[in-house]
C-alpha positions, 0 to 999 in steps of 0.5 A, a space after each residue: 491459531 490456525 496457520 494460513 493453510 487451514 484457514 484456505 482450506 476451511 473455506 469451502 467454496 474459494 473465492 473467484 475473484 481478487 476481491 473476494 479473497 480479500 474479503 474472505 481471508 483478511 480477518 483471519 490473516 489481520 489475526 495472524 499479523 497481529 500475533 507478531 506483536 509482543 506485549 511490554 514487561 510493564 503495565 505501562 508499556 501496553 497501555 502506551 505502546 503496545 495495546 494501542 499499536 495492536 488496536 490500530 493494526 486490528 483495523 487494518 483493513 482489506 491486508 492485501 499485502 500479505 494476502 498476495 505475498 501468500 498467493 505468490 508462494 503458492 503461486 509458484 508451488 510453495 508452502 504458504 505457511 513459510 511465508 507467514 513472518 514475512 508477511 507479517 513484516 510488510 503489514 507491520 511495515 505498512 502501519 509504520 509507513 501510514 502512521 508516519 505518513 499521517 504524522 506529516 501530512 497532518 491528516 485526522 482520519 484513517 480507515 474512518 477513525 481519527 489517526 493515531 497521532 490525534 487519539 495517542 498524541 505525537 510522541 506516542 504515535 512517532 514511537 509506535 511507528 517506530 515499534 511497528 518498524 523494528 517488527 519488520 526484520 525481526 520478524 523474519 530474522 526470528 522464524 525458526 521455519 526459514 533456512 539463514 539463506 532465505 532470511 538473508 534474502 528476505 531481510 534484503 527485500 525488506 531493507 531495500 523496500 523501506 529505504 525505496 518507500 522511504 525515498 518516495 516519500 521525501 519526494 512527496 513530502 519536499 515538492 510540497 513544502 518547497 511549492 514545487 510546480 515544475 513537477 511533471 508526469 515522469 517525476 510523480 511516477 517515479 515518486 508513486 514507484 518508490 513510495 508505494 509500488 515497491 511496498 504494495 506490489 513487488 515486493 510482497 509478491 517477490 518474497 512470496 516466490 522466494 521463499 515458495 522456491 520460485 525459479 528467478 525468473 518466476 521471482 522477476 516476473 511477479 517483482 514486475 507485476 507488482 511494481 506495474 500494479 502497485 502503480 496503478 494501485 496508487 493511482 487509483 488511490 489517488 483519483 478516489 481521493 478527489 472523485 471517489 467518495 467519504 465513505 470509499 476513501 474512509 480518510 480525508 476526502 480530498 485532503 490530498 489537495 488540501 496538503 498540495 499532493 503532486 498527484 498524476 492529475 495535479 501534475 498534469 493539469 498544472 500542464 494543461 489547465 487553462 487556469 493554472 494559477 487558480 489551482 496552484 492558488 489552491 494548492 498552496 493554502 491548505 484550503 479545506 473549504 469543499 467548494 473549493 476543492 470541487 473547484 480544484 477537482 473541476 478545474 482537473 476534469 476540464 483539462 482531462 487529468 482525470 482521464 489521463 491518469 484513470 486511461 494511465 492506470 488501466 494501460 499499466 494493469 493491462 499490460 502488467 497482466 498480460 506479462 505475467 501470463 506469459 512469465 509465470 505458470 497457469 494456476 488458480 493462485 496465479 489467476 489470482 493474482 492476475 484479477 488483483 489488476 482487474 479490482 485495482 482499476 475498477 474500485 472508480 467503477 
């Protein structure tokens, strides 16, 4: 298998934008990800754990989390292919991550398949989530191509990027159970940080310049870039739920009011909206009726949540790239990196 510099520099024409590096690379990367899960010493082992691990990792969609912690290495004049188990460990974290995820929120489909728990049932799918987790330091701690420094450096992202995930989630997963409604802007950027901007952002790229040999102040820099665009990233994923479309989404359109998400639009309206009783009668009863949920979404269009929080977005991945312009050196990895907030906000366009 070719490692990630061969596979960059077979490519003849580099692609100019964020979007089209992800579209370039992520097949051959999903396959280098994938080469990090190790096959059962029985039969039964693969045909319940790790083969269909291994075919749910397959549709992986775009791997934009390893794809920039490779683009940080380079960024900062690194060898990509040091990066490799590393980057593997995040994806393989982020399966975890939205197996368990699905598990909670009762989801049916992911990437435009029925989730895991539906096709392998529960404890299946709850140990394969488990697997996918135990591949995360293990990955890293294994590479015989990184000195001990790096890796327990590496590993100390990696632990503290699962416990922030893991704090945002029980943030996200408790307002809902409890029916909270007091929750405001401030608290769901907190939650959205821990839950997803760590994971999907700062931390990818922080590696990436760690283990490239980045200067700290190149390591803090694209740590904070992420943290910014990982945000926005969120956001953004949010506002495709309930405004997007099935086929961007490629999951439950709308599911996130079905399941009463906190999102920044809900929080928001459940501050402005003239009818804030009706949408918290529609958060509260798991409704899957799609007039109602285009009630809901109507009702946060006329309090102008979704314009606040699409305005939110935008503002963060301005001045996110605007700080890496000026913390990081010029570079056709860094450009990169800097149009990755330009597709964030414009996936809505």
């Amino acid at each position: 298998m070719d490692n990630i510099n061969e596979i960059i520099a077979a490519v003849e024409e580099p692609p100019q934008s964020f979007e089209e590096y992800l579209i370039c690379y992520a097949g051959h990367v999903g396959d280098l990800v994938n080469s990090y899960i190790p096959t059962g010493t029985h039969p039964d082992m693969d045909r319940y754990l790790y083969n269909p691990l291994i075919a749910y990792s397959q549709n992986g969609g775009k791997r934009h989390r390893p794809l920039i912690c490779f683009a940080a290495c380079r960024a900062v004049g690194g060898d990509m292919t040091l990066a490799t188990s590393a980057a593997a460990a995040i994806e393989h974290f982020h399966s975890a991550a939205l197996i368990h995820d699905d598990i909670a929120d009762e989801a049916e489909l992911r990437r435009g398949e029925p989730c895991l728990h539906l096709t392998q049932g529960m404890g299946l799918a709850i140990n394969m989530g488990d697997l996918a987790l135990s591949l995360v330091n293990g990955t890293v701690i294994n590479d015989p191509a990184l000195d001990d420094h790096t890796k327990v450096r590496v590993v100390n992202e990696l632990i503290d990027m699962t416990r922030r995930t893991i704090e945002g989630q029980a943030l996200d997963i408790g307002w809902a159970r409890d029916g909270r409604y007091d929750i405001l802007p401030e608290d769901y950027l907190i939650m959205a940080t821990h839950k997803t901007a760590h994971y999907s952002g700062a931390v990818p790229l922080a590696i990436g310049a760690i283990i490239g040999g980045g200067s700290e102040t190149e390591v803090e820099a694209l740590r904070n870039y992420g943290l910014d665009t990982g945000l926005a990233f969120q956001i953004q994923d949010d506002l495709l739920n309930l405004v997007g479309s099935e086929e961007s989404t490629k999951k439950d359109f709308r599911n996130d009011i079905t399941e009463g998400k906190r999102t920044l639009m809900v929080v928001h309206a459940l501050q402005h909206s003239e009818a804030r009783e009706r949408l918290i009668e529609i958060l509260s009863t798991k409704e899957k009726d799609p007039a109602v949920l285009a009630e809901a979404v109507d009702l946060m269009e006329a309090s102008g949540s979704i314009e606040y929080a699409r305005t939110y977005a935008e503002n963060l991945t301005s001045i996110a790239k605007n700080r890496l312009i000026d913390m990081v050196q010029p570079s056709a990895s860094r450009d990169l990196l800097i149009s990755m907030a330009d597709w964030f906000v414009n996936r809505l366009k």
